[in-house]
C-alpha positions in Angstrom: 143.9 -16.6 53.4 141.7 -18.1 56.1 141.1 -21.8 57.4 138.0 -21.7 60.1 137.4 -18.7 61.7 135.8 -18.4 64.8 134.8 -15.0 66.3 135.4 -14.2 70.3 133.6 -11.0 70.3 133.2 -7.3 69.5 135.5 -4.5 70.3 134.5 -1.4 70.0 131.8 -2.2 67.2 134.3 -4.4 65.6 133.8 -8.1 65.4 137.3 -9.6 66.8 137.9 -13.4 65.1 140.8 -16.1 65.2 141.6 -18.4 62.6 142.6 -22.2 63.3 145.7 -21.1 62.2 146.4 -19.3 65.2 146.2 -21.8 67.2 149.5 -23.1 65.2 151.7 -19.9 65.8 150.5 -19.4 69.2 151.9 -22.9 70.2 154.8 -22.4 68.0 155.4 -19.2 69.7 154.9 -20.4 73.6 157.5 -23.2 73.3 160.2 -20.4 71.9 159.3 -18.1 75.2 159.1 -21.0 77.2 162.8 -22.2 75.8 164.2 -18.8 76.4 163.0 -18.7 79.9 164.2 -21.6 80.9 168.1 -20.2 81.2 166.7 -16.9 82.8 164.3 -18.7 85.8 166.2 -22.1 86.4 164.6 -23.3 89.9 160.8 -22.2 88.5 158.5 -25.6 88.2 157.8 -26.8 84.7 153.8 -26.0 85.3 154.9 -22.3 86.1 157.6 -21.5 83.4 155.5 -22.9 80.6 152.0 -20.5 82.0 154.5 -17.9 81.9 155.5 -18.5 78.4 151.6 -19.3 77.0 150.7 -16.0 79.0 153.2 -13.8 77.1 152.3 -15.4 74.1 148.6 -14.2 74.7 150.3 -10.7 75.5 152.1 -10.6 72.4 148.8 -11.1 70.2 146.6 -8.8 72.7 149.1 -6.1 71.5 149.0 -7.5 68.1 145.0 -7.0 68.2 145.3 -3.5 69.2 148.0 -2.9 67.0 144.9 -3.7 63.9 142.4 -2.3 66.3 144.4 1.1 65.9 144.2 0.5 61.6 140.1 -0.4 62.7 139.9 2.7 64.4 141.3 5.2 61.6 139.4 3.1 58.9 136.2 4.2 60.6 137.0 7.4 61.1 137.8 8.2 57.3 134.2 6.8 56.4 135.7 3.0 55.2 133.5 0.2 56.7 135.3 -2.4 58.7 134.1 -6.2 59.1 136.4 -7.1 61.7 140.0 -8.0 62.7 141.4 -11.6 62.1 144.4 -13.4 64.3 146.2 -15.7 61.8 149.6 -17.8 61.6 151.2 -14.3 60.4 149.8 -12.0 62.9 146.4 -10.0 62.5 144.7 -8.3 59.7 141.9 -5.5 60.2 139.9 -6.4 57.3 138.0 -3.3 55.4 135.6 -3.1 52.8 137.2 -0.2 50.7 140.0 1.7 50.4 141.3 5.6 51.5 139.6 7.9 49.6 142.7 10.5 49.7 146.8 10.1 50.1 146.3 11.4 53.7 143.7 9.1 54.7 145.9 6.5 53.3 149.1 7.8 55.5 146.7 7.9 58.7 145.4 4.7 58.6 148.9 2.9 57.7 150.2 5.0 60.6 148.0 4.3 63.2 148.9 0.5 64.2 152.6 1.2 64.7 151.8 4.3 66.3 149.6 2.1 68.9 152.8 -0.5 69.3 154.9 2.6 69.8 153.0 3.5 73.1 152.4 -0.1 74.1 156.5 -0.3 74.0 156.6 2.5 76.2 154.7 0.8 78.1 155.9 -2.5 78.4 159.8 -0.7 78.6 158.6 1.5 81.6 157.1 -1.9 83.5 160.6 -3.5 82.8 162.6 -0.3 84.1 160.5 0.1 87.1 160.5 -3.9 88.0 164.4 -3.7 87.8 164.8 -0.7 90.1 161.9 -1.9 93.0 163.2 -5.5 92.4 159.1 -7.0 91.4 159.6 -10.7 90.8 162.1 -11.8 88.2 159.4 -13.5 86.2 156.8 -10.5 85.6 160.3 -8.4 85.0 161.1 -11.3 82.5 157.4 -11.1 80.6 157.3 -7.1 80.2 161.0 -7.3 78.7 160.6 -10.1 76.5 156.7 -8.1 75.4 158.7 -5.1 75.0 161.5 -6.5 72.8 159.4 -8.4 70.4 156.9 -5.0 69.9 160.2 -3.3 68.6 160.3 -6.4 66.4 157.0 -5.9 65.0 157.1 -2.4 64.7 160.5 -2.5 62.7 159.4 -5.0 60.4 155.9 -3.1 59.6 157.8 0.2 59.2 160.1 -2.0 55.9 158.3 0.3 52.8 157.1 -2.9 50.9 153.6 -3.3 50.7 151.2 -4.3 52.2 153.2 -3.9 55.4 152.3 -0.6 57.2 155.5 0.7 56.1 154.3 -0.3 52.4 151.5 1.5 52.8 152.9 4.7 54.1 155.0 4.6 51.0 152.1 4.4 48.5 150.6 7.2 50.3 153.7 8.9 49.5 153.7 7.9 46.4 150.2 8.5 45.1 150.3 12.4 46.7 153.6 12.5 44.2 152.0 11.2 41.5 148.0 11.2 41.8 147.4 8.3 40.7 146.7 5.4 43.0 147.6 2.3 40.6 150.4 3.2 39.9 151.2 4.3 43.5 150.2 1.0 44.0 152.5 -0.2 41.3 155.9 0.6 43.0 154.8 -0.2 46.2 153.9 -3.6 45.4 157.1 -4.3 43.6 158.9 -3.1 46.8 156.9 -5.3 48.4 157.6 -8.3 46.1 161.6 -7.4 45.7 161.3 -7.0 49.9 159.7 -11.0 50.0 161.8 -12.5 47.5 164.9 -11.0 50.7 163.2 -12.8 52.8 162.8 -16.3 50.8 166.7 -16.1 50.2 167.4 -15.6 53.7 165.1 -18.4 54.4 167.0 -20.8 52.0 170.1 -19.8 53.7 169.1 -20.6 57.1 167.8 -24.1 55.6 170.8 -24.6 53.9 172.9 -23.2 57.3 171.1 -26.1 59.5 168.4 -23.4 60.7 166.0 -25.3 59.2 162.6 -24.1 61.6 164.0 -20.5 61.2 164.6 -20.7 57.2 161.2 -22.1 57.2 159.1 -19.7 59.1 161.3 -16.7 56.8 160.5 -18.8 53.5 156.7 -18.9 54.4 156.6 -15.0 55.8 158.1 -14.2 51.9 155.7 -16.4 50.2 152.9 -14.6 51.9 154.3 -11.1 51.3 154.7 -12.1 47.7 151.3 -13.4 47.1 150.0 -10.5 49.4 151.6 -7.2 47.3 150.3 -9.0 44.1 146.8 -9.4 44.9 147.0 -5.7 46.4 147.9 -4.6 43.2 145.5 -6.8 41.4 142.7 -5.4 44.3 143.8 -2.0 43.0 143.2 -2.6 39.5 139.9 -4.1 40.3 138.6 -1.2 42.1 139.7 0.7 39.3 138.0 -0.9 37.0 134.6 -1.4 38.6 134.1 2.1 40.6 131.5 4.2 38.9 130.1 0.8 37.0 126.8 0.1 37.6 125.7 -3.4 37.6 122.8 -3.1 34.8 125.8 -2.7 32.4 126.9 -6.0 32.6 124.2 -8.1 34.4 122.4 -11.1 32.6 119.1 -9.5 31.4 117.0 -12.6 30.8 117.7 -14.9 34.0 116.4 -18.2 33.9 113.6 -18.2 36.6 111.1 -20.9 38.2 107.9 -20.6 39.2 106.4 -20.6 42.8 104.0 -23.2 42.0 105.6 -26.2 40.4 106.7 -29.5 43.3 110.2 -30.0 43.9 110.7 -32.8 41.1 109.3 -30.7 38.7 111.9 -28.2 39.6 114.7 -31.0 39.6 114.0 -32.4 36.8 113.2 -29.5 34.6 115.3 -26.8 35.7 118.4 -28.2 37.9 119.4 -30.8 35.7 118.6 -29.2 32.1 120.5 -25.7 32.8 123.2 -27.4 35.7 122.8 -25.0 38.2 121.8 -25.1 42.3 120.2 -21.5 42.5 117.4 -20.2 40.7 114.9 -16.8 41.6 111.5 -17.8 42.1 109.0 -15.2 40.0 105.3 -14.9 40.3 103.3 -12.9 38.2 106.1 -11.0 37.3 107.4 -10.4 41.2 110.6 -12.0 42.8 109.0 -14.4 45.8 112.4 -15.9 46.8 115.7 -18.2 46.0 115.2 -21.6 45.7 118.7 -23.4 46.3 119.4 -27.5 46.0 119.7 -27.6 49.7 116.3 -27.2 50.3 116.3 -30.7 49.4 118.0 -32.4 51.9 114.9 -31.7 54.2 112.6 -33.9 52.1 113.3 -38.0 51.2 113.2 -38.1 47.1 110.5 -39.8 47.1 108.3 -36.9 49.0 109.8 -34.4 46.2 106.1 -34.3 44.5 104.6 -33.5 47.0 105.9 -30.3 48.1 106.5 -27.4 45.9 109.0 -23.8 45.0 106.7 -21.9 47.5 106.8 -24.3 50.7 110.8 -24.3 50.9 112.3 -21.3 48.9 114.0 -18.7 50.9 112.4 -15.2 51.0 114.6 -13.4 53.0 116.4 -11.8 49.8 118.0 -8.3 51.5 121.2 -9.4 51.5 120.8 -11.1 48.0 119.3 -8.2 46.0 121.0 -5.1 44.4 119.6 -2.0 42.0 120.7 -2.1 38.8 122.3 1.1 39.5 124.5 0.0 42.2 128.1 0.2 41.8 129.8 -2.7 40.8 132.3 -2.7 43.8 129.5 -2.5 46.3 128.1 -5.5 44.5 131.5 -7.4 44.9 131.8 -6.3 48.5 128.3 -7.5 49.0 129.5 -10.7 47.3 132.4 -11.0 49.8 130.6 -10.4 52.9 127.7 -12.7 52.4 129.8 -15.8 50.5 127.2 -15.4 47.2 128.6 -15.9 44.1 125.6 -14.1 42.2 123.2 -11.0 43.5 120.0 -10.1 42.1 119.4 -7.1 40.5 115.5 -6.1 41.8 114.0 -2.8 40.8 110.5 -2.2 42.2 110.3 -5.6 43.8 110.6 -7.1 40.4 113.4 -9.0 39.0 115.3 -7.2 36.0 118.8 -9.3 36.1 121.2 -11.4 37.8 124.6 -10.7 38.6 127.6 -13.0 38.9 131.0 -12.5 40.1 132.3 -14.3 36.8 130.4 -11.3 35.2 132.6 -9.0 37.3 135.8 -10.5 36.6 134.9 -10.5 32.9 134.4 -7.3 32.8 137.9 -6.7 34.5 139.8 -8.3 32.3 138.5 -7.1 29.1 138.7 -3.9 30.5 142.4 -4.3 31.8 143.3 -5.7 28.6 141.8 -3.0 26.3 143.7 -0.5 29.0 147.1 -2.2 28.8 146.6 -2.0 24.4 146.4 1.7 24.4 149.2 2.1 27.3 152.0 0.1 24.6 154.3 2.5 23.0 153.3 1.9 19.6 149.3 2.3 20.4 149.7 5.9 19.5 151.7 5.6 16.3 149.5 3.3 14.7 146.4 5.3 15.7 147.9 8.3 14.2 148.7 6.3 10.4 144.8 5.6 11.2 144.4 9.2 11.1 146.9 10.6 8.2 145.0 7.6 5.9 141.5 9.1 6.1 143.1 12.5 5.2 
């Protein structure tokens, strides 16, 4: 989803971040403002009228922040870890490590961002009422209407049921108190969501088709991302499914190929990197995990200085974020995956190394297990099970 990301600071706790593709909308979004000013302050300089506009644009994404600050907030409350809030070309995410635990904590989270653009509409309405009546400058009167009008925007979009829009969310709640069961909550959500996106890609190709070519665009990439957005929810859904209540020892590779602390760098090349084709190994010593020792280690020494330094000198020891039990659940492990970038964890009991964990194991495991789930869910699964059964009697 994310280019570069760059993070401004911390709010409440919460690490606030903007992506380089920010930077696109908010540009995109302070010509419009400027454009629409123009007719409304005619004799402002150039300099002015185009502040104006880049200042509203900054006012529109302040209240898009707090809008995900609000979802950050709730998240917290109801016990789900948060590791920050993201500006992006589509707005702002609040990005969480799990998911609501109940249908109510569900509704309360999905609530609390429109909830939050709710007041700052009251808000911006009030500024705009009182600015008219005790005649403030035409320009500040200008920004709170225009920050008022496009907050009713956002909230009414959000509030559409098709997830993972706030509205979408609000309806799987719904859903999954009806039915208690979250996947398949998730289910009709997510194909509200997808019917909901493919509405918007026609409309886009209308407007391209009508000469609104910027406009059919901008709707044609919002559907594409809603698409691709309720599917991987779903999917996300299914994976958490699948790997709750899984420890890690279940599927973890029980005979890790490890190197020794002692051997020099060329040694290690030679005999490890290039015979099994991999960057990362553990480094064991008399039967205890020492460190990681990764290919980039080498770009610190000239080739030819490889003999003379060895696994111990360069290997990284700080393993906390690396290193698992075997009896940790296989979503922490993937959420640990996420938040450090590693593709494989090691499992460490007692300071000794007992496995190695990859995300390919995880996804293995997912699909065997979504495919031997799907088999007994077909219609004829239990028919043929039950000519099993009449044959052995």
């Amino acid at each position: 989803m994310f280019w570069t990301r760059w993070q401004l600071f911390r709010l409440l706790g919460i690490p606030i971040r903007i992506d380089a593709s920010w930077l696109i909308i908010l540009a995109l979004l302070t010509w419009t403002i400027g454009l629409r000013f123009q007719p409304e302050l005619p004799g402002m300089p150039p300099l002015l009228l185009w502040s104006l506009a880049l200042l509203t644009a900054l006012g529109f994404f302040l209240c898009i922040l707090l809008h995900e600050l609000g979802h950050a907030v709730v998240a917290r409350q109801v016990e789900i870890p948060m590791n920050g809030i993201t500006l992006f070309v589509f707005g702002g995410v609040a990005e969480m490590e799990g998911e609501p635990a109940t249908p109510l904590r569900e509704f309360l989270m999905a609530i609390a961002g429109p909830l939050v653009t709710v007041v700052l509409m009251v808000l911006f309405g009030l500024l705009s009422l009182l600015g008219f009546f005790f005649h403030w400058a035409e320009p500040a009167q200008l920004m709170w209407w225009y920050l008022f009008v496009i907050n009713l925007m956002v909230l009414l979009f959000n509030l559409v049921p098709a997830f993972p829009l706030d509205g979408g969310r609000i309806l799987r709640s719904i859903l999954w108190a009806a039915t208690g069961n979250l996947r398949r909550a998730t289910r009709g959500a997510s194909l509200v969501g997808q019917a909901f996106a493919f509405f918007l890609i026609a409309v886009g190709l209308l407007n391209l088709f009508s000469g609104n070519i910027v406009g059919g665009m901008w709707m044609g990439l919002i559907g594409l991302f809603l698409n691709n957005a309720a599917r991987a929810g779903y999917t996300s859904a299914l994976l958490r499914e699948a790997l709750t209540g899984e420890p890690v020892a279940r599927f973890m590779n029980h005979a890790p190929i490890v190197v020794p602390p002692w051997i020099n760098l060329r040694e290690w090349v030679e005999d490890y990197v290039y015979r099994y084709h991999r960057k990362t190994f553990p480094v064991v010593g008399d039967g205890r995990l020492e460190g990681v020792i990764s290919t980039q280690a080498l770009t610190g020494f000239p080739r030819e200085q490889w003999s003379e330094h060895t696994i111990a000198e360069v290997m990284r020891r700080d393993l906390d974020a690396l290193s698992i039990s075997p009896q940790t659940d296989a979503m922490h492990a993937l959420a640990r995956m996420q938040s450090t970038g590693a593709s494989r964890l090691l499992v460490v009991e007692d300071g000794r190394l007992v496995g190695i964990v990859s995300l390919k194991d995880l996804l293995r495991f997912f699909h065997l297990k979504l495919e031997l789930e799907l088999a007994d869910d077909r219609p004829d699964a239990g028919h043929r099970a039950g000519s099993v059964g009449d044959e052995k009697k």
